[in-house]
NUBARO-103647 format. One record per atom (N, C-alpha, C): residue in three letters; atom name; y, x, z. Coordinates in Angstrom, 2 decimals, m for minus. Each point is the difference from the previous one (the first is absolute). Layout:
N
Ala,CA,Y,X,Z
...
REM end
This chain:
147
Unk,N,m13.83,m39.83,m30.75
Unk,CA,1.24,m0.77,0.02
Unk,C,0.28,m0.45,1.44
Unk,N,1.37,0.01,0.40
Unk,CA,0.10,m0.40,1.16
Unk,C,0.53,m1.14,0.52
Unk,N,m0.91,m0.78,0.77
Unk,CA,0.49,m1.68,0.42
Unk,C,1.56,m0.15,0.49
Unk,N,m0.02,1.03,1.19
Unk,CA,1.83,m0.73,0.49
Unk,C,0.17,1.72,0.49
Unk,N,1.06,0.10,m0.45
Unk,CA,0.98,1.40,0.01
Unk,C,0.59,0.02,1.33
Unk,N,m0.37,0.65,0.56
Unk,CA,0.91,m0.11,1.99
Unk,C,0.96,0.64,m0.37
Unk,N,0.16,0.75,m0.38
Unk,CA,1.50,0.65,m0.56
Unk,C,0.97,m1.07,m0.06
Unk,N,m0.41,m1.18,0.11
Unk,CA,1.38,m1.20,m0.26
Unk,C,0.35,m0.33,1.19
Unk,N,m0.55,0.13,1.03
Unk,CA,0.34,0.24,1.36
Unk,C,1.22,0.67,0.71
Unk,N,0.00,1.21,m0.85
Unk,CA,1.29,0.57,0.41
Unk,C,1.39,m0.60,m0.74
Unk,N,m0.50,m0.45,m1.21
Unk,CA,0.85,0.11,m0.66
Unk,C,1.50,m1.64,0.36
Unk,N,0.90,0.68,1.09
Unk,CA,0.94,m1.25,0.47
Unk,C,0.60,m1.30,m1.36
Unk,N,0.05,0.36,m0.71
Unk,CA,0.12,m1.30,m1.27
Unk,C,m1.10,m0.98,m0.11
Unk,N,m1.33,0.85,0.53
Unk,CA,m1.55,m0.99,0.09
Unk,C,0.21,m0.54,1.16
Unk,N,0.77,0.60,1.27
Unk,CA,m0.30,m0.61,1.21
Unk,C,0.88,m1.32,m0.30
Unk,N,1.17,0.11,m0.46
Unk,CA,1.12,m1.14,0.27
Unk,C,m0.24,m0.98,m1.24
Unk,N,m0.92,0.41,m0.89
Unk,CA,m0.64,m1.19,m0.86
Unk,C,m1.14,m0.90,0.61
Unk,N,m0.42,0.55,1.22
Unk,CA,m1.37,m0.62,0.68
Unk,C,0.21,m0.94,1.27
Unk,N,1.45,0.63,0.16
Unk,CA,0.74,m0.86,1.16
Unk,C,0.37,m1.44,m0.47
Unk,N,0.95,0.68,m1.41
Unk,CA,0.83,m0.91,m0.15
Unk,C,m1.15,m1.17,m0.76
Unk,N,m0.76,0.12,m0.59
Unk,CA,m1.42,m1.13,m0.49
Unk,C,m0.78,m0.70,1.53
Unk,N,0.28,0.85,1.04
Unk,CA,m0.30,m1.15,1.29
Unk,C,0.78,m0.55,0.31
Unk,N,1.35,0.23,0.12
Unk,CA,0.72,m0.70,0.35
Unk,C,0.26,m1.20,m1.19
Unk,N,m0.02,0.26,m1.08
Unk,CA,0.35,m1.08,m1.21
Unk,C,m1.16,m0.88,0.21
Unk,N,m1.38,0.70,0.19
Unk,CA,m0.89,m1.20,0.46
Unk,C,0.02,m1.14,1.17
Unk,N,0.70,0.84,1.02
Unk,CA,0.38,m0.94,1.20
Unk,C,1.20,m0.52,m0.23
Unk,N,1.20,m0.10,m0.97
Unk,CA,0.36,m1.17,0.10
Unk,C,m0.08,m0.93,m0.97
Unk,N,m0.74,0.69,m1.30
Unk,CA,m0.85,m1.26,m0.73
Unk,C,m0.58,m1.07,1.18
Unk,N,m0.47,0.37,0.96
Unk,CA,m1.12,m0.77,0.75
Unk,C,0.94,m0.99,0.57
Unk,N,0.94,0.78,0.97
Unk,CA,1.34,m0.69,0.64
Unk,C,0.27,m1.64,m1.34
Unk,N,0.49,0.31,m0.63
Unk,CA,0.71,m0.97,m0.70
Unk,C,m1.31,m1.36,m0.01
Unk,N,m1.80,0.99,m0.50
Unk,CA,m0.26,m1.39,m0.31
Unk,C,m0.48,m0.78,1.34
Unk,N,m0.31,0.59,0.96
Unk,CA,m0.54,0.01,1.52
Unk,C,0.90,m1.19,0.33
Unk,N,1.66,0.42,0.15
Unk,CA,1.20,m1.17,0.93
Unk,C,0.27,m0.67,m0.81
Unk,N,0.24,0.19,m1.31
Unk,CA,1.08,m0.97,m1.02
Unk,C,m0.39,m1.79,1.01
Unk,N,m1.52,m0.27,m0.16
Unk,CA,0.38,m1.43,0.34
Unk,C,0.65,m0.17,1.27
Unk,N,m0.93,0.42,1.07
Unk,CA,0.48,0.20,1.51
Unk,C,1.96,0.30,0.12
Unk,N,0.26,0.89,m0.85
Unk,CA,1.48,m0.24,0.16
Unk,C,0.93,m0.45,m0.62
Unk,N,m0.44,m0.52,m0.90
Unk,CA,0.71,m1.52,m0.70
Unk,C,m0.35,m1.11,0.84
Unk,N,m1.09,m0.50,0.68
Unk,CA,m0.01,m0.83,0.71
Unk,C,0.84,0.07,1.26
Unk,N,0.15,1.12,0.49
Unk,CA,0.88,0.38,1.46
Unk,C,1.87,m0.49,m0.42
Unk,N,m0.09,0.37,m1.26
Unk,CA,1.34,m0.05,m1.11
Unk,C,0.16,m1.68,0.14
Unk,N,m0.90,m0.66,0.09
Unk,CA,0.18,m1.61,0.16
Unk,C,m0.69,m0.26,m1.48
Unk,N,m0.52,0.51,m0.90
Unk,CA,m0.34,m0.44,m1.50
Unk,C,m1.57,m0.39,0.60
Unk,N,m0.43,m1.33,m0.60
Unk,CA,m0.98,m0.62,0.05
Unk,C,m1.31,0.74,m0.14
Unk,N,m1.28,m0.21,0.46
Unk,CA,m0.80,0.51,m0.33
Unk,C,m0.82,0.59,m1.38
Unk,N,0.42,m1.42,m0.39
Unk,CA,m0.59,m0.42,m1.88
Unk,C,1.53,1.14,m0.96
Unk,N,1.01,0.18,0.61
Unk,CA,1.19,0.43,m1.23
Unk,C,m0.63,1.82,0.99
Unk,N,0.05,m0.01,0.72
Unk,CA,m0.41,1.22,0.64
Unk,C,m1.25,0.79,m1.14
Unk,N,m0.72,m0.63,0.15
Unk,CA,m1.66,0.30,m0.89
Unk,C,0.73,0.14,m1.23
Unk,N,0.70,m0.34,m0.84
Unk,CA,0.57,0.18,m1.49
Unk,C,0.74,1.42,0.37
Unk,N,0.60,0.43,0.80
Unk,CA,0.43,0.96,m0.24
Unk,C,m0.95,1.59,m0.08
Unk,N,m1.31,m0.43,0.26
Unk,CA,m0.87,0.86,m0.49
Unk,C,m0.71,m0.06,m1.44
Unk,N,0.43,m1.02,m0.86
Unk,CA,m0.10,m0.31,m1.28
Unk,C,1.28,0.35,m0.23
Unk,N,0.94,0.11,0.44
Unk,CA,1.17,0.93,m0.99
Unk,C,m0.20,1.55,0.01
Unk,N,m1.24,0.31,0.81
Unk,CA,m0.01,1.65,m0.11
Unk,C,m1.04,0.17,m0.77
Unk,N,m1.15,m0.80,m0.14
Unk,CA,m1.03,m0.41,m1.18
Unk,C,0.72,0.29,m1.35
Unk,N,0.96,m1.48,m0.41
Unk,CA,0.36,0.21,m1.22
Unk,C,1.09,1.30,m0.20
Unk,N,0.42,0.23,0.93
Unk,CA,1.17,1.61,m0.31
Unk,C,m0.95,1.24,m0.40
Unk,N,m1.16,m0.11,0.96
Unk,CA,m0.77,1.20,m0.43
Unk,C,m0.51,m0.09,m1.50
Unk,N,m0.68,m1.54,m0.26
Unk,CA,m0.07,m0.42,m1.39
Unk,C,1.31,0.76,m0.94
Unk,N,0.88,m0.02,m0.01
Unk,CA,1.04,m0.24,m0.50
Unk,C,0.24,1.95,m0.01
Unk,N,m0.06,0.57,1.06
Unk,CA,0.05,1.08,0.22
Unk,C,m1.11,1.12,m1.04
Unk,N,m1.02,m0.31,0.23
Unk,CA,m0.93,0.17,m0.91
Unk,C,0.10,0.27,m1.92
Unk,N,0.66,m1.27,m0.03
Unk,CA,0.34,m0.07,m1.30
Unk,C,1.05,0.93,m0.54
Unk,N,0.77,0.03,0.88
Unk,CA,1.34,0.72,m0.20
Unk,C,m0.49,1.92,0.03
Unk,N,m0.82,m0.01,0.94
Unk,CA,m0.95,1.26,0.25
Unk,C,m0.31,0.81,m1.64
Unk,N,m0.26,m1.65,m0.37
Unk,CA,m1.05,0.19,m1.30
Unk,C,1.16,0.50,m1.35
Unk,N,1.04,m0.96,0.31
Unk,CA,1.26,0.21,m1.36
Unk,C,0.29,1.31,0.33
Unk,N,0.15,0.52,1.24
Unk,CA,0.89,1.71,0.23
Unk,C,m0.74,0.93,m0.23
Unk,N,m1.63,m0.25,0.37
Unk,CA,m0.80,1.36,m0.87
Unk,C,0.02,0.09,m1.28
Unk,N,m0.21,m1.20,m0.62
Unk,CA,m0.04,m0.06,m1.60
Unk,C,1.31,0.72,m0.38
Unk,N,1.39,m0.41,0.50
Unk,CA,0.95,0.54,m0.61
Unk,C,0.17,1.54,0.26
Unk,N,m0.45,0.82,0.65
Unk,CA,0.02,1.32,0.43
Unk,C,1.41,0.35,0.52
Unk,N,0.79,m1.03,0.19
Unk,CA,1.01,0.42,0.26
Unk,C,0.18,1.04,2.03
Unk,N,m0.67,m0.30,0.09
Unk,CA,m0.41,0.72,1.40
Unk,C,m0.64,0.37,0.13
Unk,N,m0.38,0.97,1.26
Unk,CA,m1.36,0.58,0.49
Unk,C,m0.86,m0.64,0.38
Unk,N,m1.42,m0.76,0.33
Unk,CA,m0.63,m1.12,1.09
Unk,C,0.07,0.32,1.33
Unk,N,m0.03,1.67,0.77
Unk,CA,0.32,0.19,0.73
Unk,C,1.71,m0.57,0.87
Unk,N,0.88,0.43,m1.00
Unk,CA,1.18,m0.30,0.37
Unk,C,0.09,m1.30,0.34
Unk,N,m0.36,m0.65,m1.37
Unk,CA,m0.04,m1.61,0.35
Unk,C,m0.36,m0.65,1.52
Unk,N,m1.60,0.66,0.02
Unk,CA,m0.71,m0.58,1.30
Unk,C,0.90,0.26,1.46
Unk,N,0.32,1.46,m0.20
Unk,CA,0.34,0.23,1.36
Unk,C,1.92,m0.76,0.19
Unk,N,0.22,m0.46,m0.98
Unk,CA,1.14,m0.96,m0.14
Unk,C,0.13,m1.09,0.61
Unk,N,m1.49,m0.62,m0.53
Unk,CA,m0.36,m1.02,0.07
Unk,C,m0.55,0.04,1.82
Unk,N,m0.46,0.74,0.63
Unk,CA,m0.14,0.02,1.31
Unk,C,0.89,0.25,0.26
Unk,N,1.10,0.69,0.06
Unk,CA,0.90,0.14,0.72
Unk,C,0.81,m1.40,0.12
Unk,N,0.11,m0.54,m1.30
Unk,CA,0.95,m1.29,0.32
Unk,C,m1.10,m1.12,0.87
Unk,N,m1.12,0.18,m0.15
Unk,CA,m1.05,m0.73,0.88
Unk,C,0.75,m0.16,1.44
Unk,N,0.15,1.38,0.94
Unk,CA,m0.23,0.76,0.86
Unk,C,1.82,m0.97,0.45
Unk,N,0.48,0.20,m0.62
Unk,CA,1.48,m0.37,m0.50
Unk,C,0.32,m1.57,0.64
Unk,N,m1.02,m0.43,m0.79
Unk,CA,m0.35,m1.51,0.14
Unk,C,m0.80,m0.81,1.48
Unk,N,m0.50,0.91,0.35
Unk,CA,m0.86,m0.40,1.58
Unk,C,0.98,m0.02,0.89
Unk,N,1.24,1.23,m0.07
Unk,CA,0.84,0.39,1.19
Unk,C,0.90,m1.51,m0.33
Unk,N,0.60,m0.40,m1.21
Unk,CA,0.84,m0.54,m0.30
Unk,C,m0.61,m1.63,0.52
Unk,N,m1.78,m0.21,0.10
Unk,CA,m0.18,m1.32,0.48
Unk,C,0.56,m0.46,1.07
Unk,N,0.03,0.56,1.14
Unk,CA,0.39,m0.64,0.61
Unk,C,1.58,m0.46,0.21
Unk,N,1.10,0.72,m0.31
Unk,CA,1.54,m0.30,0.07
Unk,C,0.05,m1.28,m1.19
Unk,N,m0.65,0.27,m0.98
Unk,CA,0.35,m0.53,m1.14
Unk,C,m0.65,m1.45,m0.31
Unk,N,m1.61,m0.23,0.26
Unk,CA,m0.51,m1.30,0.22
Unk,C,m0.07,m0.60,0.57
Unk,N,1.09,m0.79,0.45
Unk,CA,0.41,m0.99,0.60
Unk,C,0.00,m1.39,0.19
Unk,N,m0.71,m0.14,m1.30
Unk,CA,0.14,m1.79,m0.44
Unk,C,m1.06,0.14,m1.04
Unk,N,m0.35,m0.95,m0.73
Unk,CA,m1.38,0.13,m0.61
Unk,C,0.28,0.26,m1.85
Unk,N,1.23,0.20,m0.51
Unk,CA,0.58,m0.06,m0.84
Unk,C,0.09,1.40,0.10
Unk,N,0.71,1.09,0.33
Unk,CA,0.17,1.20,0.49
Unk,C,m1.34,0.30,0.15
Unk,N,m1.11,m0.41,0.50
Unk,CA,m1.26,0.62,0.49
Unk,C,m0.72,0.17,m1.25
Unk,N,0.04,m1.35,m0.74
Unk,CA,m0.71,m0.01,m1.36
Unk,C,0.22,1.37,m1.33
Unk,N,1.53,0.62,0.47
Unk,CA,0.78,0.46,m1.67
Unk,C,m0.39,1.34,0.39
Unk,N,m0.17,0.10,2.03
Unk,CA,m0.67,1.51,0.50
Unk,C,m1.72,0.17,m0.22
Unk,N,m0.36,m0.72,0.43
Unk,CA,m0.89,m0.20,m0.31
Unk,C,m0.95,0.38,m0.99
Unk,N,0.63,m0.61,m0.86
Unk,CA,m0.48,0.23,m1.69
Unk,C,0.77,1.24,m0.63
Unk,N,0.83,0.84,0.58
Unk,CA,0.65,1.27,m0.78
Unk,C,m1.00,0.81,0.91
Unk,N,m0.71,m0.65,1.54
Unk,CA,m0.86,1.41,0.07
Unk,C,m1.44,0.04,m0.44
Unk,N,m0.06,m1.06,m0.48
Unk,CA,m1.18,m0.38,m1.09
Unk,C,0.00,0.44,m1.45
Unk,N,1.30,m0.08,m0.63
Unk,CA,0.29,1.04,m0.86
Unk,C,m0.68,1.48,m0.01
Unk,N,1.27,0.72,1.45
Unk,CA,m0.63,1.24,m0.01
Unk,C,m1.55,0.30,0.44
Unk,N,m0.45,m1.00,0.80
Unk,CA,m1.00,0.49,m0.09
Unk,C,m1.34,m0.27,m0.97
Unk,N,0.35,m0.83,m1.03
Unk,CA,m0.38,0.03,m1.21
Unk,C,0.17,1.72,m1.24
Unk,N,1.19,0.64,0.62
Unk,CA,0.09,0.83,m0.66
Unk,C,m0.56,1.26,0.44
Unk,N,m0.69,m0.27,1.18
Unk,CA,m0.77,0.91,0.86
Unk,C,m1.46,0.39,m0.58
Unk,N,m0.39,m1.33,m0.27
Unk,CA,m1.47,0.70,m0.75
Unk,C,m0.24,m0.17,m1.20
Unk,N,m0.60,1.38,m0.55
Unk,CA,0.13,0.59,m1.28
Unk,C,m1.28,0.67,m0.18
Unk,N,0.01,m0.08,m1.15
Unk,CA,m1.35,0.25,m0.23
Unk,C,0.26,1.85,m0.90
Unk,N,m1.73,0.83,0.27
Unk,CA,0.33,1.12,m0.39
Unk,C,m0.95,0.72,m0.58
Unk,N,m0.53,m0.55,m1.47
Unk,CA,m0.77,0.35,m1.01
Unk,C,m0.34,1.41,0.23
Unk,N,m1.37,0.39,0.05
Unk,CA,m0.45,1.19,0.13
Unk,C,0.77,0.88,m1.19
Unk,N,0.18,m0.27,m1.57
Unk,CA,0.56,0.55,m0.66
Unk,C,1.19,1.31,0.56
Unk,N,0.47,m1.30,1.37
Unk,CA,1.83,0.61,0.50
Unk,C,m0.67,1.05,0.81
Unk,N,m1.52,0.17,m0.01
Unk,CA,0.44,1.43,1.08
Unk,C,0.03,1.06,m0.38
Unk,N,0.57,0.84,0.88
Unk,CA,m0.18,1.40,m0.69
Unk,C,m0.63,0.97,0.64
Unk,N,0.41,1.21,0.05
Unk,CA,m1.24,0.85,0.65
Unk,C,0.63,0.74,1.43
Unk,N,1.09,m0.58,m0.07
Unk,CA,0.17,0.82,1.94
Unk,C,m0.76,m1.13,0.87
Unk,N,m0.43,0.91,0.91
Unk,CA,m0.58,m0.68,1.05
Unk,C,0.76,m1.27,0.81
Unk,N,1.39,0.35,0.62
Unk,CA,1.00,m0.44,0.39
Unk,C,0.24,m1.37,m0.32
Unk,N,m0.29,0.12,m1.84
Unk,CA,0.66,m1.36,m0.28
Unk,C,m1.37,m1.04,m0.32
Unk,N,m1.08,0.86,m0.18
Unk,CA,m0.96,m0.94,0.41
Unk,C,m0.36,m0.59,1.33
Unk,N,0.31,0.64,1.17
Unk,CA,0.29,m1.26,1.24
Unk,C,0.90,m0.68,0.13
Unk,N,1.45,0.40,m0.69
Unk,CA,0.66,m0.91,0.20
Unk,C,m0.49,m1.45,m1.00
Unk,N,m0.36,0.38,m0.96
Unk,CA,m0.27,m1.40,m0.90
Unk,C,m1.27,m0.64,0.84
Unk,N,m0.92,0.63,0.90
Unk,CA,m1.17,m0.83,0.95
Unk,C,0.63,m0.58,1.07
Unk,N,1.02,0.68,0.80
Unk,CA,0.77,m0.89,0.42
Unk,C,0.76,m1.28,m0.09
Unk,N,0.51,0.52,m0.77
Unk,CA,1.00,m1.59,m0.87
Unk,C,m0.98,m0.85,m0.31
Unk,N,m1.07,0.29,m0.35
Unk,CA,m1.19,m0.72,m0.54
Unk,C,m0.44,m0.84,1.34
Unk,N,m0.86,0.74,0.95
Unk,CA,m0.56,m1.02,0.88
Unk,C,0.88,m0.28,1.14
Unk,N,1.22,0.48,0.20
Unk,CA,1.08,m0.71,0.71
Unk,C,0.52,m1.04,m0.20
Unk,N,m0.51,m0.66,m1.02
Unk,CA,0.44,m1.77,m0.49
Unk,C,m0.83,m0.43,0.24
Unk,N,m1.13,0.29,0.81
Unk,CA,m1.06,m1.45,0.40
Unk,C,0.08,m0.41,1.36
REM end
């Protein structure tokens, strides 16, 4: 049996899925790295600053759950969902800065990218795999790319 297929190397749909998961990781990082530092620059207090990293806490909370109602309903793919769900992430980082301005605005962004990124990790029962190689790295991916 074979551990990792290099054949996915060539394959350009693997390359721009490997990009685009670094880059979604770096601006996961972005958001939680500045949020306080630039709400404080924004003039918002230190102490209302620090809550706005508890609105991405409870969104991801919140995100999660919602994760949980859309698989059950099958009404979508989990793939589709996820990469939805990053994209409006991705959506949401560019949009921090024009848009959070005041600590009211920071809080409602905040917590919608806590949402999506609640809808980011998903879990992927050995049951779901199947037997191409392909889609067994992609599910090890998705897997240890959330820690």
């Amino acid at each position: 049996m074979k551990m990792f297929d290099l054949s996915l190397l060539k394959d350009p749909q693997f390359i721009l899925f490997v990009i685009g998961r670094c880059l979604s990781m770096a601006g996961l990082l972005l958001m939680y790295t500045y949020t306080v530092a630039r709400a404080v620059s924004l003039g918002i207090s230190k102490l209302n600053a620090s809550f706005l990293l508890t609105s991405i806490g409870v969104g991801s909370a919140a995100g999660r759950a919602l994760t949980g109602v859309v698989a059950t309903a099958s009404c979508t793919s989990r793939m589709s969902f996820y990469y939805t769900s990053t994209l409006l992430g991705g959506v949401l980082v560019c949009l921090s800065i024009p848009i959070a301005a005041n600590l009211y605005l920071s809080f409602v962004l905040y917590a919608a990218f806590g949402l999506t990124l609640g809808g980011r990790k998903k879990g992927t029962g050995e049951h779901q795999l199947g037997n191409n190689s392909r889609q067994h790295l992609q599910i090890l991916i998705n897997r240890f790319s959330t820690f």
